[in-house]
Structures are given as structure tokens and as C-alpha cells.
N, C-alpha and C positions, 0 to 999 in steps of 0.2 A: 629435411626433417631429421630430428634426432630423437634418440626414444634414452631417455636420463630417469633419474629419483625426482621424488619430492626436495631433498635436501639437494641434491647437484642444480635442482631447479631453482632453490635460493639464495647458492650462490652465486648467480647470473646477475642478481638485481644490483644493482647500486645504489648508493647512496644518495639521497637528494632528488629523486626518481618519484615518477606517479605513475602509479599503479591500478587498474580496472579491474575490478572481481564481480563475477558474476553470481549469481543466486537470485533465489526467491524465498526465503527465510531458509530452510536447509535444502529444497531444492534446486540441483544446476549445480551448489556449490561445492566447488574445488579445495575440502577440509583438510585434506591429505599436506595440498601443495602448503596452504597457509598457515596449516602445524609446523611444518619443514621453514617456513621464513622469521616464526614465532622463536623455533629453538637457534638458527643461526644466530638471531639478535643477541637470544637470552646468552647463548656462548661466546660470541664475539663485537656486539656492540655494531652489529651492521645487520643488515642496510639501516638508515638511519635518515629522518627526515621527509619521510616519503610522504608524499600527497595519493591518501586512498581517496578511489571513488565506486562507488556503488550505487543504483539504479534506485533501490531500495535497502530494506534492514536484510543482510547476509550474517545470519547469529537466529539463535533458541532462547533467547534472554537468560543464559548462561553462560559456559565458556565456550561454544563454539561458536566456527564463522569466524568473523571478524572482530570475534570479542577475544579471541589471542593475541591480537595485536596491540591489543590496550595496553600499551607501554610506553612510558615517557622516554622520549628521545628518539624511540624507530617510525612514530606516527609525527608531523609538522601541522599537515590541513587534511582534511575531510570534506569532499563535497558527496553529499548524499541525497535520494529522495525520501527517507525514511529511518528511523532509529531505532523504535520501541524496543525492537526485540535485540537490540545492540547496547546493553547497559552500562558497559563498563567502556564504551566510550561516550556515552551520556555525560559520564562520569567525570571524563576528560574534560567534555565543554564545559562545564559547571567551572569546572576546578580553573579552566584557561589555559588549560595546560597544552592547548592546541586551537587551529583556526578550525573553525566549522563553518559549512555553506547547507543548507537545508530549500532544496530546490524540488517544485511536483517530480514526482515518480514519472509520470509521464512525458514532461519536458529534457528531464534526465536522458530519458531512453531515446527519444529522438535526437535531443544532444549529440549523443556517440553516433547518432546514421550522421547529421551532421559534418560530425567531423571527419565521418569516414568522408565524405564528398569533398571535402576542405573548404566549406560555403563557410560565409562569415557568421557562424553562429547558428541559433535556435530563434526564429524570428517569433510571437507569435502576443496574443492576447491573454495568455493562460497565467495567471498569476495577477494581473491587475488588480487595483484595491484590496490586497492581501498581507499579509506581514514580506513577501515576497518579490514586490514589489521595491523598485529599488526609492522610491519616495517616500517610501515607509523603511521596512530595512535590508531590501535586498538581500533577501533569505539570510545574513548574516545570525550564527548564533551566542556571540559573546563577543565581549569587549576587545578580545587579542585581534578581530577579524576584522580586516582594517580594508584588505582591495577589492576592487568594486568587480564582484563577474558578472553582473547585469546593467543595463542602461536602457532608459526611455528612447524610444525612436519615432519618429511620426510618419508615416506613410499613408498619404490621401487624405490626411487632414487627422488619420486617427490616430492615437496612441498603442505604441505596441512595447512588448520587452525584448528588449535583444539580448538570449543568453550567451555569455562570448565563449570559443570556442577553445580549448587548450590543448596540450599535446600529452598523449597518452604512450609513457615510455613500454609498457609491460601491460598485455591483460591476461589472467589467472581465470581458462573457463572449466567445464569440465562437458565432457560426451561420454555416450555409453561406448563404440569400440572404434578404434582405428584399424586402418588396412595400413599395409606396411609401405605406403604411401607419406600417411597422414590424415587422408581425408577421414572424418570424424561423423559419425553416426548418433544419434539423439534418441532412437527407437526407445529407449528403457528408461528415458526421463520425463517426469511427471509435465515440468515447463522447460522452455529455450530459453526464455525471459531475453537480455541480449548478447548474449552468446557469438552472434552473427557480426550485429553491428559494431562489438567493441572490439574484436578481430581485424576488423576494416581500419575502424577510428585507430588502432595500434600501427596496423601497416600504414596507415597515410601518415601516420606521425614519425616512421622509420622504427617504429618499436617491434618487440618479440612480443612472441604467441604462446603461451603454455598452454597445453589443454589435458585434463586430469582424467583417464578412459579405464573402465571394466579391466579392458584386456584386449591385447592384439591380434584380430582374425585376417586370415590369408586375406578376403576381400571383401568388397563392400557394393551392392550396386548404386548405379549413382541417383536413382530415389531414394535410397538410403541416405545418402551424403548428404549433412545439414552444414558442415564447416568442410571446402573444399582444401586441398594439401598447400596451395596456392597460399592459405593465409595460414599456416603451423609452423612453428620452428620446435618448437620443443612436445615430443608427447610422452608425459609422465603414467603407467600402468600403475590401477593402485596398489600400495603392499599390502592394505588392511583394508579390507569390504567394509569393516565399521567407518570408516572413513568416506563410504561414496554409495551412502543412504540412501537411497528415492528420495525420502524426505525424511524432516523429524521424528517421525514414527515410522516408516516401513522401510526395511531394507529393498522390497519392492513388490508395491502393489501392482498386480494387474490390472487390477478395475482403472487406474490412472491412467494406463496408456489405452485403455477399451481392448485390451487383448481376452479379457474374460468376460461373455456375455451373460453368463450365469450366475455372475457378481450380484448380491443384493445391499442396498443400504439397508444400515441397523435403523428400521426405521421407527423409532418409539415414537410415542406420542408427545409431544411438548407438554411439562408439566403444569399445572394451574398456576398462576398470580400474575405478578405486577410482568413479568416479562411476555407471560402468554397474552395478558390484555396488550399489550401495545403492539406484537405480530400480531395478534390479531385483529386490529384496527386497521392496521395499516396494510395486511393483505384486502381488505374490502377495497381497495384503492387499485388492487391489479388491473390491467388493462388485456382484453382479451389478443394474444398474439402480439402481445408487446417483447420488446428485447431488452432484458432489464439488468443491472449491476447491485449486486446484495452486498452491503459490507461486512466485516466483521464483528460475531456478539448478536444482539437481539435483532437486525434485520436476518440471520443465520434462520431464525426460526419460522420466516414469512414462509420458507418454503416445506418448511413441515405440516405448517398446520394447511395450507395450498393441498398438500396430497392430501390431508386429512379429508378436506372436502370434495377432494374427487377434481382440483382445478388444477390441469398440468398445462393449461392452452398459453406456453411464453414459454423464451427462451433463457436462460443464464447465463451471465459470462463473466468472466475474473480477469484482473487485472492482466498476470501475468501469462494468458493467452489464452485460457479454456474458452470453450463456446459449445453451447450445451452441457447435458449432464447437470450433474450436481454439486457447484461449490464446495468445497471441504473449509471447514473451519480449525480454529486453534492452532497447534503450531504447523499444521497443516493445511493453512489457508494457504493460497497460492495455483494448491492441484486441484483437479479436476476426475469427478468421480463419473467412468463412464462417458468423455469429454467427445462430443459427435467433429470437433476439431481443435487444437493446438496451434496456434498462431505468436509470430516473434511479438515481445512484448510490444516493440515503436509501431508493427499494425494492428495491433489490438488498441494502443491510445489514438491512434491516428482515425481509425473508427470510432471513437467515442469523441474526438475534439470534432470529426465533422460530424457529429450530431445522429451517430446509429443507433444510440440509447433512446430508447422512450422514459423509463422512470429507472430513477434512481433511488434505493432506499440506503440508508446513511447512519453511523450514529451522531451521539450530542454530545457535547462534555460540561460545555457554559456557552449560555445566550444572552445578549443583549439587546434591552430596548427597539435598538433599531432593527434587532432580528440577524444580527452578524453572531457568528458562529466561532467558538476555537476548539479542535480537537488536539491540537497539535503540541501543545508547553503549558505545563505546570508546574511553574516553581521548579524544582530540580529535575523535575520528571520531564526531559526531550524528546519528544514523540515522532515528530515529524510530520510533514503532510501528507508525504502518500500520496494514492493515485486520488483524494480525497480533491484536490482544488482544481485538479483536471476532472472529473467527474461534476463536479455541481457548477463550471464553470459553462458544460456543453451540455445537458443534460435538461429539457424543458421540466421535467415532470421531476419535484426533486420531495421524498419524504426523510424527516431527522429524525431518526426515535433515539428514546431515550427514557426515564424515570426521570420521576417528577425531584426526588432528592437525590443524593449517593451516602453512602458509608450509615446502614443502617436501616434502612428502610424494609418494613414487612407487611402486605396484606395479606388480606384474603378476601374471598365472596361470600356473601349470604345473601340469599332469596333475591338475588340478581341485582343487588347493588353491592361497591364495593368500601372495604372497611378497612382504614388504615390499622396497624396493629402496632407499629413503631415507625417515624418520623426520621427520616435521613438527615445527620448533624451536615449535609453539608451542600449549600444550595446552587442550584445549576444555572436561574436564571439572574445575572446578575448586574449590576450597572454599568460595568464596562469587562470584556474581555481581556486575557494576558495576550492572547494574539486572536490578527481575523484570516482564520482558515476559508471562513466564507464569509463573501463580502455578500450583506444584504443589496445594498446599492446598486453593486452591479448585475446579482438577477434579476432587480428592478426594471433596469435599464434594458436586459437580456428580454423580458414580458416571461421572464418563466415563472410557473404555479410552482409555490413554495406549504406545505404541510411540516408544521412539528407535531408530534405523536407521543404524549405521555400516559401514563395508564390512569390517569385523574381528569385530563383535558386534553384538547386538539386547538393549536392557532393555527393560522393562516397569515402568511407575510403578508401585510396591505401596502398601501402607499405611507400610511402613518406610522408603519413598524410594526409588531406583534398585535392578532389582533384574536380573543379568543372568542374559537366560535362553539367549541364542545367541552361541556362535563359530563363526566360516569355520575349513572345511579349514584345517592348515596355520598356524595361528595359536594360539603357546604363549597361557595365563593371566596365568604368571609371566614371561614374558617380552615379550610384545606388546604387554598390554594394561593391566596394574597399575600396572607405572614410568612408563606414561605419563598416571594420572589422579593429582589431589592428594589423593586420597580414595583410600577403600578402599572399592567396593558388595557390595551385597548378594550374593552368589552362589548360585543357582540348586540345589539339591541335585540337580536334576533338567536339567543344561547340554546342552544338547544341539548338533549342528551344525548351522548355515545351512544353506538348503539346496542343496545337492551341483553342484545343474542350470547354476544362477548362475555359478559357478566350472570350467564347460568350457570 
């Protein structure tokens, strides 16, 4: 092990090289190191070419993370699970200016266990019937992206995808301290996300180890030890704390790592309208001792208005390894407030594809007809899918919330029904999707119970496609709720109202 700069760490990389970075939006990740490979380029025109990979979106939907690298000629391909908050290589795909591969978060993260075994790939079901799918477009996201990293496989008769496995020359993680070892400590990070695995996936492919650390202490015990010295070549100390944040927002929360029991959430009350009616719809639907996955945005709020009523009987957990405690949202989704455990991200998804989630609540972006879902691409806006298609593809109990329009939309309540006040110019339910994040078909075929959740009406996925069975107080058929879908659904012989309590 050697202990270097940020900058002496990028000029180790070479040219034509793939590259692994770790994070979970600005948790885990190694800012320092990827500022240092940012200014080498901008100075020297190197490294150049490189193939980044990432789990998920490592960036603030600004300039940090991975949105330093957003430069023509030092990035070639991107295989990611995630982008939103990576915009300015969003930017890149639109423009072509690079190959992009857009694979679940989940599949990703087991990818690199994967490869650290050197097994032929990521074999699995996750992705089927999805844009992802390599009979649709296997994850490809533009026209420049031409070679195939996935293939259909049949084993026992069934269909599977086999995501193929490639060589990871460099991963870029970051730990709270090293011993003068190497061996690398995690104590004072929100998540590990895969940290573990892409260390592995580096050494079976002959590649180096950077790891981005606090600072150097004499020693470490080895239940401390998360990254053994075994897999380190390089550990960089940072020179600027602003650079090895807990997360987005805190230079370091205690409540993250449960080191403060005395921590409280700011726990306001969730304000009244169209967002509170739809958490709270769809918290009616909890399941007593369920172990449930909350996404980001209005499922955020099922757990507010839960306390509100005195209902804490379930568990939380987040993608990138929390279990318990309380999700954190915004640019600090990811962590974990008061988290009862921390787990590497590939067993946190490997938990959830074998089926340890009870319900899932989810958002919506556009739905169709047949009840298929896209969160993930909008015209220039490259979102990705996230742990989103590993999540509703394992997951029996799956609720979508959403508002009934976007871009403009305002009510309000009186005397317990509810009252549009402006009309969203822009509608969600539409004849056909830009991509299918969720395949209706295949939780058909799954027998999972499907719920969408708007704050005007509630469907239910039938065998026919969308089928509704609930409207709010207050809210005409013919006037609400029909001229504002492209379609016509099913309707309910049996329609009945939301319920009443929502709408006081």
C-alpha cells in the first residue's frame, strides 16, 4: 500500500481504462480523488477514453461527483444504474457524445460481486420486459451505443438475462480511516453502497485500488475493518474535508451512523393537498410488521403522516443498505436516520430480488393503458432506473403514487371533498410510454397486487389493464378525470369513494 495525493492518484490511470466509482449520490464518494482526474484531463488531455461505471448517480445534479468528468474526449462509455442527479452527462448521452448503458442499480451492484468471482456474468430475471431487456433495447441509451452487454439465456425452459461481465481496470472508493496497513474503516459513512465488491471486481481483473480516507490512525480493529489491506494499493488522506462530506448536506451526521441516541427528526407535520391526500391513501395500505421500501418524493411522506397516527409497526429500508430508522430524502436519500443496520449494497438487493420486501411504495411519471410504467426518460431528461425495476420486479405488494397531472396542478379541500383549483398542463396517463420501467405484463404473470394512487382516483392493475376502482369526494368522472387521460380505463361497476377521513 501506498499512501499518495488525489492528483499523484490520477496520474496512475491511463488512457482507454474503466474505471469503478463508488457512491450513493454524494455518500461513499471519492470527490477529492475525481476532482484530481477532472484537473489532470483539463491540464493534460489525459486520461482519456475511459469507460466509467457506477452503481448508481455519484453527483448533486451540479458539478460534483461525477459531473466533473463531463468532458468530451476523457469519458468513451458509461455503464450506470442511475443518472438523475448526473446531468451533465445526461447531457453527453443526448448530445452522443458518448456510449451509455443504463442497467437496475441492483443488477449493477451484484455485477461487480460477480466479477469479483470471475463467474460468467449477472445471470438473472430482473430486467425482463423492460427497456432493458436486450429484445427491446438492452439498456442501451443512444444511437452511438452499438455492443450488446446483455443477452437472453434460457435455463429450464425459462428466459433469463445474462448481464456480461467486464474488466474493471481502477475502482475510486472512499473509507473513513486507514491503519498504516491499509486496511480501511467505514465507521463515519452514512452507506458502503459497493465499496467491498468493486475492490474485488478490480483485483480479479488485475486492476488498482484507490481508497479516499479522513486520515491515517495507528490502528484499526478488525471489526472495524470494512476493506481489508489485501485489496488497497493506493490510500489517498483528504486535503480538504469539504471534499469527504458524509453526504450532500452534512459534513457528518451522527444520527447516520446511530452514534447519537438523542437525535430527533424535524418532525413536522406533512402539509395539506394533492401530496398529503395521496401519502395518505396509500399509508391506509400498510401492513402491520411489514418490511417495506419508500421511494423518493411523495411515498417520503407515507412515513410522516404513519407517525402522525401513532403507526410505527414496519420496518424501512433503502436501497443503498439502511434497514430501519428513517429514510432520508432529497439530496440525501441514500442515508439512513438512526439506521438499526447498514448492509453492502449487492445484500441489500439480494434481499429484496429474493422477495424480503412486503410492499413497495413507488413513484409514477407516465402510465399506459396496459398499466406499464416509465420513470426513467423523458425526452432529454435521462433518469435512469434505479433500484426502481429490481424493486417492483420482487416485490408482491407494489403501490405508484403520483398526481393525477404535473406542471401546474393546485388544490385544495372543503367540507371533505376535494377541489381542483388549477389543472396540470401536462398529462401522466398516456397511450403509450417513452420507456417501460415497469413491465405491467410481467407482474401479471408475477400474481403481484398492483395499486396506483392519485389524489383524485385509485386503479388497480386487472387482467384488462387499468382498472379504476376509487374517486375523492368531490371529484366529477366526466369532468376530472377522463379529458385528462389519452385513454379511456376500465371503470369499476363497483366505483366507489376514497376514503372520506383523507379529505377533512
Amino acid at each position: 500500500m501506498q499512501i499518495i495525493t488525489a492528483k499523484q492518484a490520477a496520474d496512475v490511470i491511463k488512457n482507454d481504462s474503466a474505471v469503478a466509482f463508488n457512491g450513493f449520490i454524494m455518500a461513499a464518494a471519492a470527490e477529492e480523488i475525481i476532482r484530481g482526474i477532472e484537473e489532470r484531463f483539463l491540464n493534460t488531455g489525459e486520461p482519456s477514453g475511459l469507460t466509467i461505471v457506477s452503481s448508481t448517480s455519484v453527483g448533486d445534479a451540479g458539478k460534483r461527483g461525477l459531473n466533473h468528468l463531463a468532458h468530451k474526449g476523457l469519458i468513451k462509455r458509461l455503464i450506470t444504474g442511475h443518472l438523475n442527479l448526473m446531468p451533465k452527462l445526461q447531457k453527453m448521452i443526448v448530445e452522443e457524445s458518448i456510449e451509455a448503458y443504463n442497467f437496475p442499480q441492483g443488477v449493477m451492484s451484484m455485477l461487480m460481486r460477480d466479477i469479483a468471482g470471475r463467474r460468467p456474468g449477472h445471470i438473472t430475471q430482473i430486467g425482463l420486459h423492460t427497456f432493458v431487456d436486450p429484445r427491446i433495447s438492452g439498456g442501451k441509451l443512444n444511437a452511438r451505443t452499438k455492443e450488446d452487454l446483455n443477452e437472453i439465456i434460457q435455463i429450464g425452459g425459462k428466459d433469463y438475462i445474462r448481464y456480461k461481465p467486464f474488466k474493471v481496470d481502477y475502482a475510486v472508493l472512499r473509507g473513513t480511516y486507514s491503519d498504516a496497513r491499509g486496511n480501511i474503516s467505514m465507521g463515519r459513512e452514512a452507506a458502503w453502497v459497493d465499496a467491498l465488491s468493486m475492490a474485488q471486481a478490480c483485483r480479479a481483473s488485475g486492476g488498482r485500488v484507490f481508497v479516499q480516507v479522513e486520515k491515517i490512525v495507528d490502528a484499526l480493529s478488525p471489526h472495524e475493518v470494512r476493506l481489508p489491506s489485501v485489496l488497497v494499493d493506493y490510500v489517498i488522506p483528504v486535503s480538504n474535508p469539504a471534499n469527504h462530506k458524509q453526504s450532500a448536506n452534512f459534513n457528518f451526521n451522527p444520527a447516520y451512523v446511530s452514534e447519537d441516541d438523542s437525535a430527533e427528526m424535524d418532525a413536522k407535520d406533512m402539509p395539506t393537498g394533492e401530496r398529503y391526500i395521496i401519502a395518505a391513501r396509500a399509508a391506509n395500505e400498510l401492513m402491520p410488521g411489514a418490511v417495506i421500501n419508500l421511494g423518493i418524493g411523495i411515498p417520503e411522506g407515507i412515513a410522516q403522516i404513519a407517525g402522525q397516527r401513532g403507526n410505527g409497526d414496519f420496518t424501512l429500508t433503502v436501497e443503498a443498505g439502511g434497514i430501519g430508522g428513517y429514510p432520508m430524502g432529497g439530496l440525501d436519500f441514500g442515508c439512513t436516520f438512526k439506521p438499526e443496520a447498514i448492509l453492502w449494497q449487492h445484500q441489500q438487493f439480494e434481499y429484496y430480488h429474493g422477495g424480503g420486501l412486503n410492499q413497495a411504495f413507488l413513484g409514477i411519471a407516465e402510465v399506459d393503458p396496459a398499466g406499464n410504467i416509465n420513470v426513467s426518460r423523458f425526452g432529454p431528461r435521462v433518469a435512469g432506473c434505479g433500484g426502481f425495476i429490481c424493486i417492483t420486479q420482487s416485490t408482491p405488494r407494489l403501490y405508484f403514487m403520483g398526481t393525477f397531472t404535473a406542471k401546474g396542478l393546485k388544490t385544495h379541500t372543503e367540507g371533505g371533498r376535494l377541489v381542483i383549483d388549477s389543472e396540470g398542463s401536462v398529462k401522466k396517463f398516456k397511450k403509450s410510454v417513452e420507456q417501460v420501467t415497469f413491465s405491467a405484463n410481467y407482474a401479471r404473470e408475477s400474481g403481484q397486487q398492483v395499486l396506483l394512487i392519485t389524489e383524485r382516483c385509485v386503479f388497480i392493475l386487472s387482467e384488462k389493464g387499468l382498472l379504476l376502482t376509487e374517486i375523492a369526494p368531490g371529484i366529477d368522472l366526466e369532468t376530472h378525470v377522463l379529458p385528462y387521460m389519452e385513454f379511456t380505463p376500465v371503470i369499476s361497476r363497483e366505483l366507489k369513494l376514497m376514503d372520506p377521513e383523507i379529505f377533512k
